[in-house]
LUMZANU-716080 format. One record per residue (C-alpha): x, y, z; residue number from 0; residue in one letter. Coordinates in nm, 4 decimals. Layout:
// LUMZANU-716080
<r x="X" y="Y" z="Z" pos="NUM" code="A"/>
...
//
This chain:
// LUMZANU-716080
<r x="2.3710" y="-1.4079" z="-1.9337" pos="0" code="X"/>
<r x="2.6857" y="-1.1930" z="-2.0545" pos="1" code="X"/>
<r x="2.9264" y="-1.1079" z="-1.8241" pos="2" code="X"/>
<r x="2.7725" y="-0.7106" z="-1.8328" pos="3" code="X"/>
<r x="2.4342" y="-0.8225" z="-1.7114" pos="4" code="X"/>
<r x="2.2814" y="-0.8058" z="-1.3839" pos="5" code="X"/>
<r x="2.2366" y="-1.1251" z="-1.1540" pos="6" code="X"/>
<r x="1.8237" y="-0.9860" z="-1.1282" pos="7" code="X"/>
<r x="1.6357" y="-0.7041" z="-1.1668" pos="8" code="X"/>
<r x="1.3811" y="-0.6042" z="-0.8979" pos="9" code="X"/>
<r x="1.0064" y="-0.4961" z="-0.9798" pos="10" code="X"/>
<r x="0.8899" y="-0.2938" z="-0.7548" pos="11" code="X"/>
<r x="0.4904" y="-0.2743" z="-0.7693" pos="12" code="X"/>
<r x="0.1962" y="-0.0637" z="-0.5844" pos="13" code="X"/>
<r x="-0.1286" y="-0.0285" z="-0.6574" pos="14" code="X"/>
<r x="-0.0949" y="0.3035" z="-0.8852" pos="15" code="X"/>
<r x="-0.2553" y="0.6286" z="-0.9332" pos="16" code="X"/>
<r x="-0.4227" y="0.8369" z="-1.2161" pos="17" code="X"/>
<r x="-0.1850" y="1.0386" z="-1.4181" pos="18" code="X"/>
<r x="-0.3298" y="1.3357" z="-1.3232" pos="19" code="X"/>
<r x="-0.6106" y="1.4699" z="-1.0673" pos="20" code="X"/>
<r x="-0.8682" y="1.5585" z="-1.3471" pos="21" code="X"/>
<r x="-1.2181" y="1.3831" z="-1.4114" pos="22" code="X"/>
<r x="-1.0828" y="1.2280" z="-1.7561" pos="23" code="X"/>
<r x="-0.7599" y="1.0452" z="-1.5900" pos="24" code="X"/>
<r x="-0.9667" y="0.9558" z="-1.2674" pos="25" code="X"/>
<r x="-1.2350" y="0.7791" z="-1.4829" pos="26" code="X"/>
<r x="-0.9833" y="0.6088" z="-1.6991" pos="27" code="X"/>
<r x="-0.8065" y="0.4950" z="-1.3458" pos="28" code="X"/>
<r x="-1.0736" y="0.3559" z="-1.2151" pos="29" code="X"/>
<r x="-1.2099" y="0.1759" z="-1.5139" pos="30" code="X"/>
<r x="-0.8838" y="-0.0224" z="-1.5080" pos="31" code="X"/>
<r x="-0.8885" y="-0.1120" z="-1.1514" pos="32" code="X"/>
<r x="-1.2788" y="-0.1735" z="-1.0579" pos="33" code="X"/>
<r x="-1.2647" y="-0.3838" z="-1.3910" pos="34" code="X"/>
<r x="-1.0196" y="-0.6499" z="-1.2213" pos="35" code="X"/>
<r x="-1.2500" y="-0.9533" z="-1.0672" pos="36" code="X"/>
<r x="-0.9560" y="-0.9640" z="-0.7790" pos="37" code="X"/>
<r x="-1.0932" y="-0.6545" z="-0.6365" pos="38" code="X"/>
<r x="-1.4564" y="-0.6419" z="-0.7442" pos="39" code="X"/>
<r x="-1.5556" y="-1.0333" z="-0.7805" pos="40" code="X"/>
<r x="-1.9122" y="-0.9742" z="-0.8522" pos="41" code="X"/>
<r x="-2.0773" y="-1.1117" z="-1.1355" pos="42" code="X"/>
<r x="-1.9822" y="-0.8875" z="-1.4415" pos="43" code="X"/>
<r x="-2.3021" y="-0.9636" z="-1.5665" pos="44" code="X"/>
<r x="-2.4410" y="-0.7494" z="-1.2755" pos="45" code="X"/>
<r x="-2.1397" y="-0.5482" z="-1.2036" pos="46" code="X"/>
<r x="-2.0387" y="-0.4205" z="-1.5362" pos="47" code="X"/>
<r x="-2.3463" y="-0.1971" z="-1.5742" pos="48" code="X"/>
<r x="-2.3427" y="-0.0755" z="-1.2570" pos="49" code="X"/>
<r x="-1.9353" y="0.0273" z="-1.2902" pos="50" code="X"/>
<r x="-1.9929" y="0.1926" z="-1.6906" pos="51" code="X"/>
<r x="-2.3718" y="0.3326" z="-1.6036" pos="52" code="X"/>
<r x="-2.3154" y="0.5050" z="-1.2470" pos="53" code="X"/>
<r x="-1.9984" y="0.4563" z="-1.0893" pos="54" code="X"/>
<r x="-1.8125" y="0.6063" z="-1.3917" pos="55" code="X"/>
<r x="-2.0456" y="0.8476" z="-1.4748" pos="56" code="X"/>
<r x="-2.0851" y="0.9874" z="-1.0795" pos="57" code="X"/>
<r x="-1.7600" y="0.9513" z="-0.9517" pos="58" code="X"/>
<r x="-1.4826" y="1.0796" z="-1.1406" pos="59" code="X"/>
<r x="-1.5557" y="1.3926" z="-1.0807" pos="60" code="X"/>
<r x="-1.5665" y="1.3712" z="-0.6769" pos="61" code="X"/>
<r x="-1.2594" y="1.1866" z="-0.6641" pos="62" code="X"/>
<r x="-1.0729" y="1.4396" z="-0.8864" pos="63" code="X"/>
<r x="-1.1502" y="1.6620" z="-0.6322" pos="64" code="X"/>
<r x="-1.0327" y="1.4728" z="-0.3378" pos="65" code="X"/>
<r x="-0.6697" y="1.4286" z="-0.5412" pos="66" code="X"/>
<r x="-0.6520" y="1.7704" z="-0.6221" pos="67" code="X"/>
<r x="-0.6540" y="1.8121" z="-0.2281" pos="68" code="X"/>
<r x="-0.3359" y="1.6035" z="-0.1786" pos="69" code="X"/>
<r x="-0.1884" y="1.6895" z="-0.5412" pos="70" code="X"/>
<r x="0.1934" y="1.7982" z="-0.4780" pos="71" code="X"/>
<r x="0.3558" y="1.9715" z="-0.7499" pos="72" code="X"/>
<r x="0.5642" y="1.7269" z="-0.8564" pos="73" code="X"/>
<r x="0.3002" y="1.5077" z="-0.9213" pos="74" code="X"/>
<r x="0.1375" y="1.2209" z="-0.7284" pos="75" code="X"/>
<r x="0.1970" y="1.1699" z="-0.4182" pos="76" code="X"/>
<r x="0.2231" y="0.7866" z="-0.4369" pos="77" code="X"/>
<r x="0.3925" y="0.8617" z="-0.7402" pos="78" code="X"/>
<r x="0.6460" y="1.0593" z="-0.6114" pos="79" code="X"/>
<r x="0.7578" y="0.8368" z="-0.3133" pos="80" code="X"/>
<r x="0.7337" y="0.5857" z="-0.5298" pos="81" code="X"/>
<r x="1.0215" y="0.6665" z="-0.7318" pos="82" code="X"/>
<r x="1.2029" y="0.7732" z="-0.4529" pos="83" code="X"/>
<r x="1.1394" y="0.4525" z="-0.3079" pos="84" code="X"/>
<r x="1.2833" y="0.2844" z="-0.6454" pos="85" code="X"/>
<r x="1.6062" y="0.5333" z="-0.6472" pos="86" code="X"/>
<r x="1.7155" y="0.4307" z="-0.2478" pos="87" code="X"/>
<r x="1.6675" y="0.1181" z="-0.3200" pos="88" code="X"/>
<r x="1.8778" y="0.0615" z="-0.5707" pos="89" code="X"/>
<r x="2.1467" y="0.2538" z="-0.3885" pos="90" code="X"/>
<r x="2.1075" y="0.0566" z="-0.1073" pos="91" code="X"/>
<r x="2.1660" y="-0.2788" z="-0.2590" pos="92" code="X"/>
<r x="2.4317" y="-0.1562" z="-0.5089" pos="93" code="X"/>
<r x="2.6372" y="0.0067" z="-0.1633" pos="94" code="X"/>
<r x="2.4905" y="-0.4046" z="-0.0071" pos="95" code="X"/>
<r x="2.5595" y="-0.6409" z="-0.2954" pos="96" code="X"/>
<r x="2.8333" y="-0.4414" z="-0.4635" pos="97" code="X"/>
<r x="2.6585" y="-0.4829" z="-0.8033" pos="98" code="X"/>
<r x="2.4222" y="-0.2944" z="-1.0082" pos="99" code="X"/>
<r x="2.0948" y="-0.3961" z="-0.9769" pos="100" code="X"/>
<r x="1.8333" y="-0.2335" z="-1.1740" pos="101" code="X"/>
<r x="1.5256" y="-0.1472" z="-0.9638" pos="102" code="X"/>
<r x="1.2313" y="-0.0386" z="-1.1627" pos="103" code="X"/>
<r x="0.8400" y="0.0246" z="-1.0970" pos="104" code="X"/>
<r x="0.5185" y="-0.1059" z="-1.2322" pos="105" code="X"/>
<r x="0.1871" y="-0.0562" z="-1.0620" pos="106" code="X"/>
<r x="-0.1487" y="-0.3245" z="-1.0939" pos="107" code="X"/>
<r x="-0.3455" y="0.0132" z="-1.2413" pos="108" code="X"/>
<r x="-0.2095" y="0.3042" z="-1.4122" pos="109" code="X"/>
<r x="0.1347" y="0.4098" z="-1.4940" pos="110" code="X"/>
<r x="0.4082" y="0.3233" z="-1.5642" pos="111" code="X"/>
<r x="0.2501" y="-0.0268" z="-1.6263" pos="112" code="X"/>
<r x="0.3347" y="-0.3571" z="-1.5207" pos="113" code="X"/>
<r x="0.4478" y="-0.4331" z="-1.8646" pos="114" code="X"/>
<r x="0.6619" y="-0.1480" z="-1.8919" pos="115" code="X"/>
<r x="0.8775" y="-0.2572" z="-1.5853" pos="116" code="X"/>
<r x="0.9005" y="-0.5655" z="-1.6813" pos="117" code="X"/>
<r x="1.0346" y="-0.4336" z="-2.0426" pos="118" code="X"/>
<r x="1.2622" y="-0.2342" z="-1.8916" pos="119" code="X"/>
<r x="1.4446" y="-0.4875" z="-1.6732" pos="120" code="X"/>
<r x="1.4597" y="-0.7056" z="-1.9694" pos="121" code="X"/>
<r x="1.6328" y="-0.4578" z="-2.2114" pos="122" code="X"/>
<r x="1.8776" y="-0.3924" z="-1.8828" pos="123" code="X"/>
<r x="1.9654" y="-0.7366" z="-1.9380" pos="124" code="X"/>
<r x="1.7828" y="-0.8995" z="-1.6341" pos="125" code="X"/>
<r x="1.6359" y="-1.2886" z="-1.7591" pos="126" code="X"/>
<r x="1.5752" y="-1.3438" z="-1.3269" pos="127" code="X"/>
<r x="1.3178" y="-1.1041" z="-1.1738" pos="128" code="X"/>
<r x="1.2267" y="-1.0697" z="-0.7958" pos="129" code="X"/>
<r x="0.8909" y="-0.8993" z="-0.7737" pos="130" code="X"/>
<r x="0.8166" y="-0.7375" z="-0.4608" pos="131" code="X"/>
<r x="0.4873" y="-0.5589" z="-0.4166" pos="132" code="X"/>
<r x="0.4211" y="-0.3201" z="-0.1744" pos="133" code="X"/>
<r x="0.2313" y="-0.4571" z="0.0651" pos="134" code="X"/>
<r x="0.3250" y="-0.5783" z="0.3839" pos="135" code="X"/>
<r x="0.0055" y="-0.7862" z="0.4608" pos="136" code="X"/>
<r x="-0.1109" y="-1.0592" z="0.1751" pos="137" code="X"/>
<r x="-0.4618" y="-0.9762" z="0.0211" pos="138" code="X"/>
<r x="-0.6435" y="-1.1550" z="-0.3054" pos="139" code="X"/>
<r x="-0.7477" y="-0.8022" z="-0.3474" pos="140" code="X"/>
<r x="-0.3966" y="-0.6127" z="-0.3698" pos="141" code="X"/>
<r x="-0.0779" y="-0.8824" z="-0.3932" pos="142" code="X"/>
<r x="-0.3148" y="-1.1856" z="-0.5855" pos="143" code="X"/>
<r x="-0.4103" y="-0.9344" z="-0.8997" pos="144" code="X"/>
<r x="0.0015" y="-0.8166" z="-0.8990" pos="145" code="X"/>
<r x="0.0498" y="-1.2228" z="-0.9775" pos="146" code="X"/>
<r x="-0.2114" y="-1.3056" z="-1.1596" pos="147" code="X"/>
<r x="-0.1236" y="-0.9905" z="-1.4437" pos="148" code="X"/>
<r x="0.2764" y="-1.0592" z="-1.4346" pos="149" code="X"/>
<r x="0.1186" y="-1.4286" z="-1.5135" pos="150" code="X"/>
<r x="-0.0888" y="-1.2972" z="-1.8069" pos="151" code="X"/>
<r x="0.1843" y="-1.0717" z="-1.9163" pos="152" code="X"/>
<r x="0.4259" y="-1.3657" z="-1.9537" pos="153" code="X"/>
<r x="0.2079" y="-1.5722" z="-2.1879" pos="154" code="X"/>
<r x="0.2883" y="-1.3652" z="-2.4617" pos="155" code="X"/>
<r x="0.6942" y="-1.4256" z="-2.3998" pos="156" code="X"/>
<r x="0.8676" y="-1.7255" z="-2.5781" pos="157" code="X"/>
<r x="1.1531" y="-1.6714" z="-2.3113" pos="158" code="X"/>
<r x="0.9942" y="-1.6062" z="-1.9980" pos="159" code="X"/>
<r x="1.2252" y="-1.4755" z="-1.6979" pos="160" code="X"/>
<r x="1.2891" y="-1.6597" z="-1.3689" pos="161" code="X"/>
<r x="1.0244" y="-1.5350" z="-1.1710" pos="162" code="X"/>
<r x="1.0672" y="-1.4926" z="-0.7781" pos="163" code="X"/>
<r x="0.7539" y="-1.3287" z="-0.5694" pos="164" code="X"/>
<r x="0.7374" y="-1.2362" z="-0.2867" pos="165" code="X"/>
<r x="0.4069" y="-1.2806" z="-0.0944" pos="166" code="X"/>
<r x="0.4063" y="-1.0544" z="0.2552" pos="167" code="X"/>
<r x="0.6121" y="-0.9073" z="0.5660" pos="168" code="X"/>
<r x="0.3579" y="-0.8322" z="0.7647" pos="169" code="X"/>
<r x="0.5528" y="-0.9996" z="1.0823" pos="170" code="X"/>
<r x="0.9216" y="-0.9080" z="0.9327" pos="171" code="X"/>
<r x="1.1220" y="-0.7913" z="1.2233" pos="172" code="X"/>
<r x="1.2387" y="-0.4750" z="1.0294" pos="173" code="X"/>
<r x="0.9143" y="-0.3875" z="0.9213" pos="174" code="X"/>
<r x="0.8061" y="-0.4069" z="1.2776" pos="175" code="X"/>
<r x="1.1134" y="-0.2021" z="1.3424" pos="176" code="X"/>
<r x="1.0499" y="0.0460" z="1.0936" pos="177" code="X"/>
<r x="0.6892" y="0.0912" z="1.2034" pos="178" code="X"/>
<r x="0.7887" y="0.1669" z="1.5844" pos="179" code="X"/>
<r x="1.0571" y="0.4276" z="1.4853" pos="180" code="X"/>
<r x="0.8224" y="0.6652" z="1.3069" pos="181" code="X"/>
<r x="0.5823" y="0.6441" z="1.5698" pos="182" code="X"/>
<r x="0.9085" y="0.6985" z="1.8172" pos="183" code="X"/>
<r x="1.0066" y="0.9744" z="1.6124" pos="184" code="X"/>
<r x="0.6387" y="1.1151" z="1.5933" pos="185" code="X"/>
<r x="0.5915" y="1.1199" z="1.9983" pos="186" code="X"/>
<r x="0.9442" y="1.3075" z="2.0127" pos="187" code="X"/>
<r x="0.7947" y="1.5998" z="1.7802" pos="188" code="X"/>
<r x="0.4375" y="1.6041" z="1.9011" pos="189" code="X"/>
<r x="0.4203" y="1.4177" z="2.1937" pos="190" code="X"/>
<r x="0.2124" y="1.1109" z="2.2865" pos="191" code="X"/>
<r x="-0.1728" y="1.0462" z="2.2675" pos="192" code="X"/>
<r x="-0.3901" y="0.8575" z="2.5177" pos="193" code="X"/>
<r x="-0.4933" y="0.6322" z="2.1886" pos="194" code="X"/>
<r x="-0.2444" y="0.5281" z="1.9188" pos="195" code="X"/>
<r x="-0.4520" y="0.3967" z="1.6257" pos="196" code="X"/>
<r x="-0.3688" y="0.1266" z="1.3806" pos="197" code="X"/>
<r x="-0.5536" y="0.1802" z="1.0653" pos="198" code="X"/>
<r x="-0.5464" y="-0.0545" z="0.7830" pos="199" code="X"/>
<r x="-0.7492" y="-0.1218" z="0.4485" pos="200" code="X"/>
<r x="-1.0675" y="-0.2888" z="0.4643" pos="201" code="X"/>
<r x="-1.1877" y="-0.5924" z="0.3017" pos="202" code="X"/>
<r x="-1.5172" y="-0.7779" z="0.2345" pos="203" code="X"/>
<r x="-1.5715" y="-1.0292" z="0.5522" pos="204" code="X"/>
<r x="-1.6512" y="-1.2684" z="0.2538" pos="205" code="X"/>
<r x="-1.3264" y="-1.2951" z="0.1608" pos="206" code="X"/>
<r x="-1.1797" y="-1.3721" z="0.5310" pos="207" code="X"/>
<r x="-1.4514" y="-1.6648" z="0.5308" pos="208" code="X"/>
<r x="-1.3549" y="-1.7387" z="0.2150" pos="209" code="X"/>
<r x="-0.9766" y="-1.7846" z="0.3018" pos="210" code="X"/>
<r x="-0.8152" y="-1.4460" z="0.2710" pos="211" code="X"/>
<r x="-0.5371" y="-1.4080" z="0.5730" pos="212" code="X"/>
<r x="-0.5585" y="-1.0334" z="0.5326" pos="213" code="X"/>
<r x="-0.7126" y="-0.9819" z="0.8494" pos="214" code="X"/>
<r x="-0.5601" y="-1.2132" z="1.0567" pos="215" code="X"/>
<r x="-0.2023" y="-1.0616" z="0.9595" pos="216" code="X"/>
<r x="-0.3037" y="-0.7363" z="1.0166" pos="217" code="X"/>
<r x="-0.3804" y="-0.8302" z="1.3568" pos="218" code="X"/>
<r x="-0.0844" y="-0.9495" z="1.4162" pos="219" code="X"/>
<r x="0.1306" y="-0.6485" z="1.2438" pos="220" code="X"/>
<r x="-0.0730" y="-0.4398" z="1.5426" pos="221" code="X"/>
<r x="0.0129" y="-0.6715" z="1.8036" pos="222" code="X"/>
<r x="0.3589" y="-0.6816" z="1.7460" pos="223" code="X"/>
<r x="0.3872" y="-0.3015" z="1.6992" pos="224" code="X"/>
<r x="0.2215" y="-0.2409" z="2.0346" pos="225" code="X"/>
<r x="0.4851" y="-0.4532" z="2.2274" pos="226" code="X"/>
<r x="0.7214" y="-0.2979" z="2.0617" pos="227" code="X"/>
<r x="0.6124" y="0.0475" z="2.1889" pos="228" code="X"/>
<r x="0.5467" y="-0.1278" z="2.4923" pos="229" code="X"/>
<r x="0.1690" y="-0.0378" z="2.4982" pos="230" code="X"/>
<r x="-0.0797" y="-0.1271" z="2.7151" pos="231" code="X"/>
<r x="-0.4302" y="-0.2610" z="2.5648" pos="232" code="X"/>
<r x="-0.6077" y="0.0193" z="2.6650" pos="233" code="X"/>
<r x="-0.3140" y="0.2498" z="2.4556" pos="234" code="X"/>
<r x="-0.3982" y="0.1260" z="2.1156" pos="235" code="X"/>
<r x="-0.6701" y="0.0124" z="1.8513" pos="236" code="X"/>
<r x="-0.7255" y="-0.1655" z="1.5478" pos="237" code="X"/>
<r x="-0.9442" y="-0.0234" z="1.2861" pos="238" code="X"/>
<r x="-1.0098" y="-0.0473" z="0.8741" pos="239" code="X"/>
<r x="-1.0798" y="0.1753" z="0.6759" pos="240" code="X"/>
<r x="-1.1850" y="0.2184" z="0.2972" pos="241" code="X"/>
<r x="-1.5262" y="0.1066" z="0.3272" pos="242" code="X"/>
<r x="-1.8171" y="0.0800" z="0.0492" pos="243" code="X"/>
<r x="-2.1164" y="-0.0825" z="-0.1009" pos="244" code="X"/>
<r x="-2.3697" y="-0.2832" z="0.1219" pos="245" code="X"/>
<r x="-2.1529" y="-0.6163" z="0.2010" pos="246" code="X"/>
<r x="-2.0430" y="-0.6353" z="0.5086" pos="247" code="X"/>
<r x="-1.7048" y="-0.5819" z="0.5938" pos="248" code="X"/>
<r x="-1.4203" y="-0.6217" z="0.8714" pos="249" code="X"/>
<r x="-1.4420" y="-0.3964" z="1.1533" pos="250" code="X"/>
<r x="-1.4005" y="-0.2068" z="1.3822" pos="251" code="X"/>
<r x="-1.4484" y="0.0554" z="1.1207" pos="252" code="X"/>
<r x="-1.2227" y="0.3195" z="1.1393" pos="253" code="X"/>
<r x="-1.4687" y="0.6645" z="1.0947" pos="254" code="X"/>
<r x="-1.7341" y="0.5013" z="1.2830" pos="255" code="X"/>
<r x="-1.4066" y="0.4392" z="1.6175" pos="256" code="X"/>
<r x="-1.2961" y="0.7722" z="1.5778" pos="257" code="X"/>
<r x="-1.6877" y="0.9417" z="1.5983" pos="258" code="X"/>
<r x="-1.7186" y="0.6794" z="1.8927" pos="259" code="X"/>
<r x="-1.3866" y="0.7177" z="2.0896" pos="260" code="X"/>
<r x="-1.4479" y="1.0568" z="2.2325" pos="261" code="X"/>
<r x="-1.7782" y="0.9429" z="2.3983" pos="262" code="X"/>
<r x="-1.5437" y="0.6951" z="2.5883" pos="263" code="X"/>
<r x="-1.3264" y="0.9637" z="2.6946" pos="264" code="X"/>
<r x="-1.0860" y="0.9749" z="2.4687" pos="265" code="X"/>
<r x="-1.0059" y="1.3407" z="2.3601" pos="266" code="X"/>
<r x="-0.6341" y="1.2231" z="2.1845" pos="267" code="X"/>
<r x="-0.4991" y="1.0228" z="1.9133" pos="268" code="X"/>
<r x="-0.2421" y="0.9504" z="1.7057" pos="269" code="X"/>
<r x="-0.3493" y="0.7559" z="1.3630" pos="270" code="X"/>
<r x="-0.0933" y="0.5656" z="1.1400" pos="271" code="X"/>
<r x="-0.1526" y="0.3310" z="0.8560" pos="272" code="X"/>
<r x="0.0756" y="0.0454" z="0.8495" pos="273" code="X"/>
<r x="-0.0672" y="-0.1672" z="0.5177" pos="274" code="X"/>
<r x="0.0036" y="0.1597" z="0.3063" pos="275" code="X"/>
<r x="0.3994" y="0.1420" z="0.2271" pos="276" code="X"/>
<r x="0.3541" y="0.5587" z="0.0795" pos="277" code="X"/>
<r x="0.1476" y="0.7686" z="0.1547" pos="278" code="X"/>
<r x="-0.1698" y="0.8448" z="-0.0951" pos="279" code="X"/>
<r x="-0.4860" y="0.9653" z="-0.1229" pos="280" code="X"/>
<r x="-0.6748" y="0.6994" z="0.1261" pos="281" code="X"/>
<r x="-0.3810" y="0.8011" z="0.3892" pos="282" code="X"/>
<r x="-0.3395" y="1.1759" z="0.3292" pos="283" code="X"/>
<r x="-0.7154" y="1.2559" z="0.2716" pos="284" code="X"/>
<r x="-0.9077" y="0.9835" z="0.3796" pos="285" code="X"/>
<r x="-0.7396" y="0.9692" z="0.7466" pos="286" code="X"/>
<r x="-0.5450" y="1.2931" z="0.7490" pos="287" code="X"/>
<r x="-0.8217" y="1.5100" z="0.6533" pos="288" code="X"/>
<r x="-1.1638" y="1.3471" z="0.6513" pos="289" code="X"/>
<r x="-1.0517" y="1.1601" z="1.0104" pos="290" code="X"/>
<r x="-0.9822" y="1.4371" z="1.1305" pos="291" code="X"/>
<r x="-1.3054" y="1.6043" z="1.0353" pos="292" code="X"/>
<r x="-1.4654" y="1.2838" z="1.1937" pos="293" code="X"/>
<r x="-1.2857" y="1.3070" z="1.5415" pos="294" code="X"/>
<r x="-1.3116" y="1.6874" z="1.6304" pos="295" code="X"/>
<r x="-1.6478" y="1.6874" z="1.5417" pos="296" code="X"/>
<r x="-1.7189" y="1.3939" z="1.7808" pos="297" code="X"/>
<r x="-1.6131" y="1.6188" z="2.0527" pos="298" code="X"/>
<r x="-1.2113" y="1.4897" z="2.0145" pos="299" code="X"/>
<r x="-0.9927" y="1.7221" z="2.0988" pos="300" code="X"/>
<r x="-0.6427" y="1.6189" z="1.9643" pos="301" code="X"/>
<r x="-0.5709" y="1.4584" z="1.6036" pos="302" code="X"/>
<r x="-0.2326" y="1.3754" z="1.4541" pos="303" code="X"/>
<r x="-0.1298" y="1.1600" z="1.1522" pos="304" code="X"/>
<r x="0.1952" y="0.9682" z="1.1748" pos="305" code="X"/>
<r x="0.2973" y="0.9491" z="0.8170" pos="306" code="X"/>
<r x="0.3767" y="0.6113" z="0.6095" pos="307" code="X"/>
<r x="0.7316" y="0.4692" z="0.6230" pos="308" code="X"/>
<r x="0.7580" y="0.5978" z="0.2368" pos="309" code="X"/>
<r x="1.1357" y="0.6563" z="0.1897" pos="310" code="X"/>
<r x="1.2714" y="0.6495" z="0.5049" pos="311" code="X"/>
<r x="1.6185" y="0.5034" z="0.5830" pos="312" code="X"/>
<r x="1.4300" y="0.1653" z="0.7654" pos="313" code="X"/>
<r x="1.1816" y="0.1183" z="0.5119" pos="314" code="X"/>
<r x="1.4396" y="0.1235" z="0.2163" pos="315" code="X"/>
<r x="1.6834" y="-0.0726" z="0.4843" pos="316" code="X"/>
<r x="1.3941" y="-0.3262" z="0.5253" pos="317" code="X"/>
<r x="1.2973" y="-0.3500" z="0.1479" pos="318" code="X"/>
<r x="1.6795" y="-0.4216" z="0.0938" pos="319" code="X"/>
<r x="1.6970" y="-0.7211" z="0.2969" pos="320" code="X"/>
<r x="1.3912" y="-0.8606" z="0.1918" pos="321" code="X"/>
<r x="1.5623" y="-0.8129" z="-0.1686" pos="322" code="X"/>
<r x="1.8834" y="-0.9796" z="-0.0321" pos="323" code="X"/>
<r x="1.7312" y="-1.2521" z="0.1535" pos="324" code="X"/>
<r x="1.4884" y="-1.3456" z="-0.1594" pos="325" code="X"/>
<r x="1.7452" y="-1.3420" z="-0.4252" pos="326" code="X"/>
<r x="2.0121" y="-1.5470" z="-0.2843" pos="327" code="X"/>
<r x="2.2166" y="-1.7680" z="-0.5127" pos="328" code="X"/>
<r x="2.1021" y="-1.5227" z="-0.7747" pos="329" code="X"/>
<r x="2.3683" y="-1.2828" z="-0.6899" pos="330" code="X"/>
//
């Protein structure tokens, strides 16, 4: 390493998003990402058909429509906050570490690409990478395919970079801390709910049985975000959302609580969605919109979204340290 090189470069990852909100781009975005075994493991002798001969050919078109709702005009949402996210960063730790460090982004599907990231950091002059994907709470689904395509990447390098990964923070203290102040901050602008719900992704209840601590951490994320608001039992839930197909999957789900909570006699709630680090389209349509929808219509009466920690000053603060504290003797 010359003396102008970084210690490390960090690789920021998410899941990604289609390049733009129109049939074509969906369809090519979801090729890529219901083509990875990680998050569709059936056979590919009976799922391939069923992905190229319906799925593809059905919905595109929906989905494109469902983006366009949530489309900002500069561009993705996820996209967006994304590269803010990469921009603090990097501020942060050059004001922390008093070096450059080049921070770049690669997401699992889409653009920019793994591989891209990866180039870049290497013609910055970074030979040790930290990768950090976005996702507090460990899934095969979401953090095993980031690892298993940095993996595949690499086998076409004769000089492979030290690799460092990092798996989770579902339980780190500043996470936690994050989490509380933008519900804090939410209650001070609207005011507080009988209900504060805790909405993450769902997963297959074959892949919990099968090993997958997804569920388990989530649980615990929500149990140590409601003592640190100091709820009760009876002031918050635990839900997932993002369901499909006919497995079954981890519950309670969360359209099926909210058309069920007003029959209990609760006519408030707040809804967050601590597993997403940026808002996207399963946050600001999915929840925002279609939850809603879902609630009112149930005979709710009040509905607010708390927004995803995105670029705020504790997320960035919290993606810092988990930098600093995964890199040392690098730097």
């Amino acid at each position: 390493m010359s003396d102008l090189a970084p210690p490390f470069g960090v690789l920021l990852v998410n899941l990604g998003t289609p390049d733009s909100p129109t049939a074509p781009d969906v369809k090519k975005f979801l090729k890529q990402f219901l083509s990875d075994p990680r998050v569709v493991d059936l056979s590919p002798w009976i799922w391939k058909p069923i992905l190229n001969g319906i799925i593809l050919n059905t919905r595109p078109a929906k989905v494109a429509k469902l983006y366009q709702s949530i489309w900002w005009d500069e561009g993705s949402p996820l996209m967006v906050i994304s590269q803010k996210q990469r921009d603090k960063l990097k501020t942060q730790l050059q004001q922390t570490l008093g070096q450059n460090i080049p921070v770049e982004l690669g997401m699992s599907y889409g653009n920019p690409s793994l591989q891209s990231g990866l180039d870049s950091l290497k013609a910055q002059g970074a030979e040790k990478i930290f990768v950090l994907p976005l996702y507090a709470q460990y899934s095969c689904s979401t953090v095993a395919p980031v690892y298993d395509a940095i993996a595949e990447l690499l086998k076409a390098e004769r000089n492979i970079p030290e690799l460092r990964f990092n798996k989770q923070y579902f339980d780190h203290p500043d996470y936690i801390k994050a989490l509380a102040e933008s519900v804090k901050n939410h209650w001070k602008a609207k005011g507080q709910a009988q209900v504060l719900l805790m909405s993450f992704h769902g997963v297959p209840l074959r892949y919990i049985t099968e090993g997958d601590p997804y569920q388990a951490q989530c649980q615990a994320t929500a149990e140590l975000l409601a003592a640190e608001l100091d709820l009760t039992q009876q002031q918050w839930r635990i839900c997932f959302q993002s369901q499909f197909g006919k497995e079954q999957w981890i519950g309670p789900a969360t359209d099926a609580l909210l058309e069920s909570l007003p029959t209990e006699g609760v006519k408030s709630v707040d809804i967050m969605c601590p597993a997403f680090s940026c808002d996207c389209l399963e946050t600001l349509e999915e929840i925002s919109q279609e939850g809603k929808e879902d609630f009112l219509s149930a005979g709710g009466e009040r509905y607010e979204f708390i927004e995803c920690l995105n670029d705020s000053a504790g997320h960035i603060d919290l993606l810092a340290k988990i930098v600093e504290l995964q890199t040392q003797g690098w730097h």
